[in-house]
Every structure is written in C-alpha cells, then in structure tokens.
C-alpha positions in Angstrom: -18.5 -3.4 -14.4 -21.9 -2.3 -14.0 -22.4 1.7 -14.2 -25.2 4.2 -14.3 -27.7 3.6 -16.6 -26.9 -0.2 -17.6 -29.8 -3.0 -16.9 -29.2 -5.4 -14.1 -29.5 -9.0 -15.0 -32.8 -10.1 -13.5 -31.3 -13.3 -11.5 -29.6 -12.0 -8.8 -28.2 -14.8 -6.8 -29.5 -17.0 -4.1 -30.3 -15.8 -0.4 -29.0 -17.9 2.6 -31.8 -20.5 2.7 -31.1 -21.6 -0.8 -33.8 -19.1 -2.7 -33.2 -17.7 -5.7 -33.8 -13.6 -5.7 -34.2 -12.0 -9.0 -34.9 -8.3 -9.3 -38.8 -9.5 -10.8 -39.6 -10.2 -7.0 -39.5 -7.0 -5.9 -42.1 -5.2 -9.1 -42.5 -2.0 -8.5 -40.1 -1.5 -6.1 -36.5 0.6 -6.3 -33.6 -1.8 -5.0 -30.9 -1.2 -2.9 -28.6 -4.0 -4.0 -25.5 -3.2 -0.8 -22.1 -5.4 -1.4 -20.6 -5.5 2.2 -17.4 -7.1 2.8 -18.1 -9.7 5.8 -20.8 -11.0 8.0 -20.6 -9.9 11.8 -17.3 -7.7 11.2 -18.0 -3.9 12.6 -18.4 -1.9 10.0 -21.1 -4.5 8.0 -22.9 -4.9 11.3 -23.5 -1.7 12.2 -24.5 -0.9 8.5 -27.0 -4.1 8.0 -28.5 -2.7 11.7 -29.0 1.0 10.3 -30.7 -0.4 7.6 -33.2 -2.8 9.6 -34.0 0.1 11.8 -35.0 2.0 9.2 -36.1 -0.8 7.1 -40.1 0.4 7.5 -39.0 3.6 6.1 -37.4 2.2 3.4 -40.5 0.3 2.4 -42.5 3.5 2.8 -40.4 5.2 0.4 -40.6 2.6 -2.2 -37.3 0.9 -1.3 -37.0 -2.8 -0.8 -32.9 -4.0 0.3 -30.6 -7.2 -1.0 -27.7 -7.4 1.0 -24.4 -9.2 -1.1 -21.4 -10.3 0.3 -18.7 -13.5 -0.2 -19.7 -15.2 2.8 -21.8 -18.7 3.2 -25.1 -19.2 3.3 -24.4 -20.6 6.5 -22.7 -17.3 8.2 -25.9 -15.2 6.3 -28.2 -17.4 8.0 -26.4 -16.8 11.4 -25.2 -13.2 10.6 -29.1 -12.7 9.7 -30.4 -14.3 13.0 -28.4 -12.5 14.9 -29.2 -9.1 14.0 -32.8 -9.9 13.0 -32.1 -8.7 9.5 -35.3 -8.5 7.6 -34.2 -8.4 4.0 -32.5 -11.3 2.1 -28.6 -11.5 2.0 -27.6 -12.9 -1.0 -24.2 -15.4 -0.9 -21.7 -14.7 -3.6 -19.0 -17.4 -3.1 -18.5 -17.9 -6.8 -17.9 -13.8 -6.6 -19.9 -13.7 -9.7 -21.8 -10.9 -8.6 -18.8 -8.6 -7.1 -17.1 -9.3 -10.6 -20.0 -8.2 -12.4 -21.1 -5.1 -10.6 -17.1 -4.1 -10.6 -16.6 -4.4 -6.4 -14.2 -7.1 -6.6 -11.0 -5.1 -6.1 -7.8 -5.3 -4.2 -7.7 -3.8 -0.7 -4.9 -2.4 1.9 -5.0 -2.8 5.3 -2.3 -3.2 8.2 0.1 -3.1 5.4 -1.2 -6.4 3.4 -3.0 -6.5 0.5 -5.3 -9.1 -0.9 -8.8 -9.2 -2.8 -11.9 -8.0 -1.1 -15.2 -6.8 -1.9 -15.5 -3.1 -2.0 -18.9 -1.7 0.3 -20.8 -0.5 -2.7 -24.8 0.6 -3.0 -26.1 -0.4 -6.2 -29.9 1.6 -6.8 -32.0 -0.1 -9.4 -35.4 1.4 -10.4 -38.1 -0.6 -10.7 -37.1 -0.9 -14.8 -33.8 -2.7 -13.8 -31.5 -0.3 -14.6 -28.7 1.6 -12.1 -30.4 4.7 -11.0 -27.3 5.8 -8.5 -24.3 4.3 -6.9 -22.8 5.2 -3.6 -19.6 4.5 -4.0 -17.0 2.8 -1.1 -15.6 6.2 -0.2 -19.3 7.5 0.4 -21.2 4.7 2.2 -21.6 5.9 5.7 -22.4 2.6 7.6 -24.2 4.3 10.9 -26.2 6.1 8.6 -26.9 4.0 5.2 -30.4 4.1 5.1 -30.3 8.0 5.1 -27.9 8.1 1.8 -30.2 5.9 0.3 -33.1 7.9 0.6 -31.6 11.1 -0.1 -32.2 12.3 -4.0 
C-alpha cells in the first residue's frame, strides 16, 4: 500500500486507447492520480465532470489528472466521450494498480458485500513521490477539483 512520502512507480498503466501513461509524461507537473469505482455510475460522473470543468484551472495551478478505475478500455473510451473528459483514464482490469496504491478493499452496500475500489486521490509531485492523499471518506465528488487544489 502506497503512503505519504513513498515513490510512485513511473509506469502507470495504459489509457483507454491502448497508450501507456507513466508519471515521466507529465515533467514538471504535480499529479492527481483519482481511483473511482465505475464508469457512468453517479457519484464517478459527477466527480470526472467537476474535474473537467475545472480542468484549465488545474493546469494553471500546476496540476495535470489520471483518472483509474477497473473498467474496460472500451467503457473509458465511451465513459470519456460522453462527458468530454480531457485527461486520460487509465484501465486497471488486472487491479494491479488498486492493489498497489492500497484501494482494493471490501465494500458494503444494500446489505452485500463484495470487493470494490475505494474513491481515493493520490497527489504525486513532480519527483514521484505521494505529496497528499484524500482519502474515500474525504473526496467530495461535486467539488474534487477544489480539495485538490487546496494546500
């Protein structure tokens, strides 16, 4: 489980068209790495929206976003479309990532239980190393790109 302080592995995963996006792309830039649990559910739409509409003011601030989530390349490519999401969405079907950063976790709801990813901002200065974590009790989706501006 990745904390505070630890260096992110530079290969990150690939985006929804089959591209590899390693943390070198982005030089000089402070990422916010977001693990959201489902394409085109409420709660990750709204979120991946908040963060397109401020997505210019991200970039201004130094910021550049990776979204992460267990879904295909083929529902990225559509839940991207859709929204006209701007930043890459990385697809984590082997759950490789979610192990490693530690959101791979079991999850109630409606009285079942089962294995889900937990909604989870990773920021990772330019060095590669966890700067700040908003944790899955903390991530506001209507307001994300707010929390990750704010020192």
């Amino acid at each position: 489980m990745i904390q505070i302080g630890d260096k992110v592995p530079d290969m990150l995963g690939v985006d929804e068209n089959g591209h590899a996006v390693c943390l070198s792309d982005f030089k000089g830039k402070t990422v916010a790495l977001y693990f959201y649990p489902k394409d085109s559910t409420p709660g990750c739409t709204a979120q991946a929206c908040n963060l397109r509409d401020n997505y210019e003011r991200l970039l201004s601030a130094g910021y550049q976003v990776i979204g992460v989530s267990v879904d295909s390349a083929k529902s990225h490519a559509r839940f991207r479309e859709k929204n006209s999401l701007p930043f890459p969405l990385i697809t984590d079907a082997d759950h490789k990532l979610v192990e490693e950063f530690g959101v791979w976790a079991e999850k109630k709801m409606c009285g079942r239980t089962y294995m889900g990813t937990l909604r989870t901002t990773f920021i990772i200065s330019p060095e590669g190393t966890v700067e700040r974590i908003i944790g899955p009790k903390e991530v506001k989706t209507a307001n994300h790109a707010a929390q990750i501006v704010a020192e």
